[in-house]
C-alpha positions in Angstrom: 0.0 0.0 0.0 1.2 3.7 -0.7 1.8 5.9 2.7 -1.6 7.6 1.9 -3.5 4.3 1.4 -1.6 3.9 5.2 -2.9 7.0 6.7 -6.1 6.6 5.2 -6.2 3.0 6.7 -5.1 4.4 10.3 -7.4 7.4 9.8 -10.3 5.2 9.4 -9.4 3.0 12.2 -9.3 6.1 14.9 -12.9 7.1 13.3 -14.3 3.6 13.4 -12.2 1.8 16.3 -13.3 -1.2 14.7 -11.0 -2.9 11.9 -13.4 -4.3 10.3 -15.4 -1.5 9.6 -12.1 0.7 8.3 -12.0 -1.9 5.8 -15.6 -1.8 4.9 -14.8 2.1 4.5 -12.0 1.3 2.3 -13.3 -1.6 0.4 -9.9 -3.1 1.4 -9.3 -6.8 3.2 -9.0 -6.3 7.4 -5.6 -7.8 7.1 -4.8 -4.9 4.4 -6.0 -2.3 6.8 -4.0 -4.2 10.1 -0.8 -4.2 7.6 -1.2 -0.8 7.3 -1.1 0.4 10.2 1.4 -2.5 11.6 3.8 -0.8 8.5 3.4 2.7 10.1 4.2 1.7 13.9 7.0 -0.1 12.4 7.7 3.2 10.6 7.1 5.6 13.8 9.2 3.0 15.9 6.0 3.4 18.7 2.9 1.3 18.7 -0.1 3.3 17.4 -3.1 0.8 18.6 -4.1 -1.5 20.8 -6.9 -4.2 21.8 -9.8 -3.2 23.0 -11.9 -6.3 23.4 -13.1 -7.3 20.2 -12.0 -4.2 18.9 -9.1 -1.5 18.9 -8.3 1.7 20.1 -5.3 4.3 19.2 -2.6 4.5 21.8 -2.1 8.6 23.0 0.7 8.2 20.1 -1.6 6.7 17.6 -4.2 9.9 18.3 -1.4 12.1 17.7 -0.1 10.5 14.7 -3.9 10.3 13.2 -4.4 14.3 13.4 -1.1 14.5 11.9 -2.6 11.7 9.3 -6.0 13.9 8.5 -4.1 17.2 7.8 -1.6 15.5 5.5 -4.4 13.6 3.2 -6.0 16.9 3.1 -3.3 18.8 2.5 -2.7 16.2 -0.2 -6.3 16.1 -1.9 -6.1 20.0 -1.6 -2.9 20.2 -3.7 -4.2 18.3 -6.2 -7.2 20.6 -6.5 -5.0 23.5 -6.2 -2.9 22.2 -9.4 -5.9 21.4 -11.7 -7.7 24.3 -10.9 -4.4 26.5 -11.3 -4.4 25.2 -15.0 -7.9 25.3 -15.5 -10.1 26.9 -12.9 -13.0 26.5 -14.9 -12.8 22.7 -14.7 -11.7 22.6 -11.0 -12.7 21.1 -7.5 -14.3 22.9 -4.9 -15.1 21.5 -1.2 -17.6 23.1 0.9 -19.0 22.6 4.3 -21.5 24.6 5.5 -23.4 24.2 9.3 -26.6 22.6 9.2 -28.8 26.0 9.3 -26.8 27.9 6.4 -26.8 24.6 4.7 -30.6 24.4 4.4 -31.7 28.4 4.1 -28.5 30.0 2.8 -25.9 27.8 1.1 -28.6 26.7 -2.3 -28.9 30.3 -3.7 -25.0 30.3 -3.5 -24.3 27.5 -5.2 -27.0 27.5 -8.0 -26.3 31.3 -9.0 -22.3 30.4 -9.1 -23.2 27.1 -11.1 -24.8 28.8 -13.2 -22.1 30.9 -14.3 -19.5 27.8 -13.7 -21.1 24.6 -14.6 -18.2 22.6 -14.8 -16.6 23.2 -11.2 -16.6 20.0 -9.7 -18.6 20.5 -6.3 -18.1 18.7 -3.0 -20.3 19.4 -0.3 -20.5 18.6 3.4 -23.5 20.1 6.3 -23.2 19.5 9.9 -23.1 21.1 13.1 -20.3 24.0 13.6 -17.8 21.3 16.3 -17.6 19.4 12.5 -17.4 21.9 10.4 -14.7 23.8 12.0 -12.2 21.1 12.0 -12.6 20.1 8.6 -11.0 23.1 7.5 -8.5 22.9 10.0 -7.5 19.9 8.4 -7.6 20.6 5.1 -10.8 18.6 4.1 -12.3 21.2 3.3 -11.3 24.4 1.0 -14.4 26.6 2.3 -16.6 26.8 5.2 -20.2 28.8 5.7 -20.8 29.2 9.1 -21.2 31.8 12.3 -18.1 33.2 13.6 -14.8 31.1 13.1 -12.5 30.1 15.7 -10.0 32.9 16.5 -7.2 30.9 14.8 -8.8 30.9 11.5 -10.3 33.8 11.4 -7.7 35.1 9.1 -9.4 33.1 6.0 -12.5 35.3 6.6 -13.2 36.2 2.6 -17.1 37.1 3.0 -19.5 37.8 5.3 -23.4 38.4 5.0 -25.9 39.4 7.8 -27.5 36.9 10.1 -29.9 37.5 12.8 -30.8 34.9 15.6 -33.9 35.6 17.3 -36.8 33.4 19.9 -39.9 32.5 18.1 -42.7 30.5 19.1 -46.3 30.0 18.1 -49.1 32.4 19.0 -50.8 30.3 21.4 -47.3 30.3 23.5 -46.5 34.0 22.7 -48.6 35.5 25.6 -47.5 34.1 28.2 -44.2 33.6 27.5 -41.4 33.3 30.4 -37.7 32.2 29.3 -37.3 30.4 33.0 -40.9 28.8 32.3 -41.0 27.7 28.4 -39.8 24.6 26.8 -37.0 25.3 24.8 -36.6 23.4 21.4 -32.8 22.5 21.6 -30.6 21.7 18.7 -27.7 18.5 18.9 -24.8 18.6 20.8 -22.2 20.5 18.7 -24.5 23.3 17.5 -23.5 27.0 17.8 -27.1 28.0 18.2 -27.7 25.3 20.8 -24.2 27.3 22.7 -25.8 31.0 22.2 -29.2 29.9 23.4 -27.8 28.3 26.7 -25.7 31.4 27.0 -28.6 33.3 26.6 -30.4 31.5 29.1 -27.8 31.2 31.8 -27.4 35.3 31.5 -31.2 35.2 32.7 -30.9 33.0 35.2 -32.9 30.5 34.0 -33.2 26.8 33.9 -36.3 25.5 31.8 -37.3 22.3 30.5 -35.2 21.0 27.2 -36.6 19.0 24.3 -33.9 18.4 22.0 -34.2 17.8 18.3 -31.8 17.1 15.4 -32.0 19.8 12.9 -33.2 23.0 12.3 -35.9 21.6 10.5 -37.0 19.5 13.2 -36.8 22.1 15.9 -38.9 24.6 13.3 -41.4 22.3 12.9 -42.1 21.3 16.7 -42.4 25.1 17.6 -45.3 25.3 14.8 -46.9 22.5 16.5 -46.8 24.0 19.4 -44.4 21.9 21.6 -42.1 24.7 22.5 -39.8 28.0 21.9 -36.4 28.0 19.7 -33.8 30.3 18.7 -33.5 30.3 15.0 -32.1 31.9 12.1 -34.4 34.9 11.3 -33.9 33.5 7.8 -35.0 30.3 8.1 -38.5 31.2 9.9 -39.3 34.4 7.5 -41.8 32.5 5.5 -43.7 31.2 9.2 -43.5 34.3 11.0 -44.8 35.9 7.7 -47.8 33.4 7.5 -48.2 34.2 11.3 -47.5 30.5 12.0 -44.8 31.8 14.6 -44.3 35.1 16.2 -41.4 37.0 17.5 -40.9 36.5 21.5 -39.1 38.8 24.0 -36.4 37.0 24.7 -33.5 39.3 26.5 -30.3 39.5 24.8 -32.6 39.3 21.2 -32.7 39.6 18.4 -28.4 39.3 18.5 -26.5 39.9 15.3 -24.8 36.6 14.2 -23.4 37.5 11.0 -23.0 34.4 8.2 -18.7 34.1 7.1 -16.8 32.5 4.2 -13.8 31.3 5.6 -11.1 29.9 3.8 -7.7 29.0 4.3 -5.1 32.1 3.3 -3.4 30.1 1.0 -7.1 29.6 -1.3 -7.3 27.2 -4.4 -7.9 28.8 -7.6 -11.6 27.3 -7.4 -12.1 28.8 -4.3 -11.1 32.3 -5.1 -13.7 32.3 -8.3 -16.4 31.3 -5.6 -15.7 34.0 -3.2 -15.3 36.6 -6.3 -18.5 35.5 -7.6 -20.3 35.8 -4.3 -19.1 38.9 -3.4 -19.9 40.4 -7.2 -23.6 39.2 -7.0 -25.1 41.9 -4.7 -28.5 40.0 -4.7 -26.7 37.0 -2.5 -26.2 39.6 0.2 -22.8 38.8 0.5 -19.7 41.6 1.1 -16.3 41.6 2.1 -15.6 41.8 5.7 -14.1 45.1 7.3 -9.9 46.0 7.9 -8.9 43.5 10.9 -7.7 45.4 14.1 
C-alpha cells in the first residue's frame, strides 16, 4: 500500500475503532488495513493501537499520529485541486461545508447562482453542526466553510460575510404568556452554535427551563409550529412562518443578536475557491460583502 492508502487505513481505524469496519470504509481486506497500520508503527518506531476487546483503540501516540494523518491527506487532496484548478479553474474542485442551518436556508442560492455561471466546477459538499465543520478546514478537508463566527485561529481566512440575525420564536398560542425560566425550549444536537448561544442566553437570565432536544433545524422549526415549545432560529430560516403568522417574535433578552454568516477559507485559497468568493461577493442579490480591515 502507498503511505496515503496507510494513513487513510489508520485514519479510518481512529474514526471507526473497529477494523473491520475501516476496511468496509475502504473496500480493502481487514488484514490490508492491520498491515497498514502495523507498517506505520514499524515506521514511527511506537505502537499506534491496541486491543480493546473485540476491537481496537489508538494508543495517545496513535491519536497524535492520526491528526497528523488527516491534515496530511487533506493537504494532499487539496494540492491536487489546487494544481488542476491553477491550470484550468474553470474545470476545478471545490469543497464546501457549511453548518446545518446555512446549509438548508442560505448555502442553495449560493451555489446554484455560481453554477450557473460555472457549470463545470466539480462541487463537494459537506452540512453538519459547527464542532464538525470547524475542523474540517482545520484539516484541510475542506477548502471553504459557511458558518457563524470562526474560531480565532482561523479567522484570518475570513473572505465574506453576510448578515445573520438569531432571534426566539414560538407559536401564538405560546407567545402570551411567554417566560424564558418557564418555556420549553426546542434545543438543537450537541455541537450546534445556536444550541451554545441559546444556553448562553439562558444562563445570563438566570434560567433553567425544560429542554426538548431535536436534530436539525428543520425539526426544531417544525415542533415550535406545533406548538411543543420555543427556539432560537435563524431569522432566515422562519421568515416565510413568522410571515404566515404560524410563529411570532418573542421577548427573549439579549434578542434579536446579530450573528453575522462568514466565508472562511484557508489564506493560502485554491484557484476554485477564489472564483467562488469573487462571484459571491460580485452578486449583490446574495447579500454577501467583504468583511471590514482586521484590528
Amino acid at each position: 500500500m502507498t503511505t496515503n492508502a496507510r494513513l487513510r487505513a489508520l485514519v479510518e481505524l481512529a474514526d471507526t475503532g473497529s477494523v473491520r469496519a475501516a476496511a468496509q470504509r475502504l473496500v480493502v481486506t481487514e488484514s490490508s488495513v492491520s498491515a497498514a497500520v502495523s507498517a506505520l508503527a514499524a515506521d514511527v518506531g511506537v505502537p499506534l493501537v491496541r486491543r480493546n476487546g473485540r476491537g481496537v483503540l489508538l494508543t495517545p501516540a496513535g491519536e497524535r499520529y492520526a491528526g497528523y494523518a488527516r491534515r496530511i491527506l487533506g493537504l494532499h487532496d487539496e494540492a491536487m485541486a489546487a494544481a488542476r484548478g491553477e491550470a484550468d479553474p474553470e474545470r476545478g474542485l471545490l469543497r464546501l461545508a457549511a453548518v446545518t442551518t446555512a446549509g438548508e436556508h442560505v448555502l442553495p442560492a449560493m451555489l446554484a447562482s455560481f453554477r450557473g455561471r460555472h457549470p463545470r466546477v466539480t462541487l463537494r459538499l459537506e452540512v453538519a453542526h459547527r464542532a464538525r465543520v470547524w475542523p474540517l478546514l482545520a484539516h484541510h478537508d475542506v477548502d471553504l466553510v459557511l458558518a457563524g463566527r470562526p474560531p480565532d485561529e482561523l479567522a484570518a481566512g475570513i473572505r465574506a460575510v453576510s448578515p445573520n440575525t438569531l432571534l426566539a420564536v414560538g407559536p401564538p398560542s405560546l407567545a402570551a404568556g411567554f417566560s424564558p425560566a418557564h418555556s420549553t425550549w426546542l434545543m438543537r444536537e450537541a455541537g450546534s452554535g445556536t444550541r451554545e448561544t441559546c444556553e448562553a442566553l439562558l444562563s445570563a437570565a438566570g434560567a433553567d427551563p425544560p429542554r426538548l432536544v431535536l436534530g436539525s433545524p428543520g425539526a426544531v422549526i417544525a415542533a415550535a409550529q406545533a406548538g411543543l415549545g420555543v427556539t432560537l432560529v435563524s431569522r432566515q430560516a422562519v421568515a416565510r412562518q413568522i410571515e404566515a403568522g404560524d410563529l411570532v417574535e418573542l421577548p427573549m433578552p439579549g434578542t434579536p443578536l446579530n450573528r453575522p454568516w462568514h466565508v472562511v477559507s484557508h489564506p493560502h485559497a485554491t484557484a476554485g475557491t477564489d472564483l467562488f468568493v469573487t462571484h459571491l461577493l460580485a452578486r449583490p442579490e446574495l447579500g454577501w460583502s467583504a468583511p471590514p480591515p482586521r484590528r
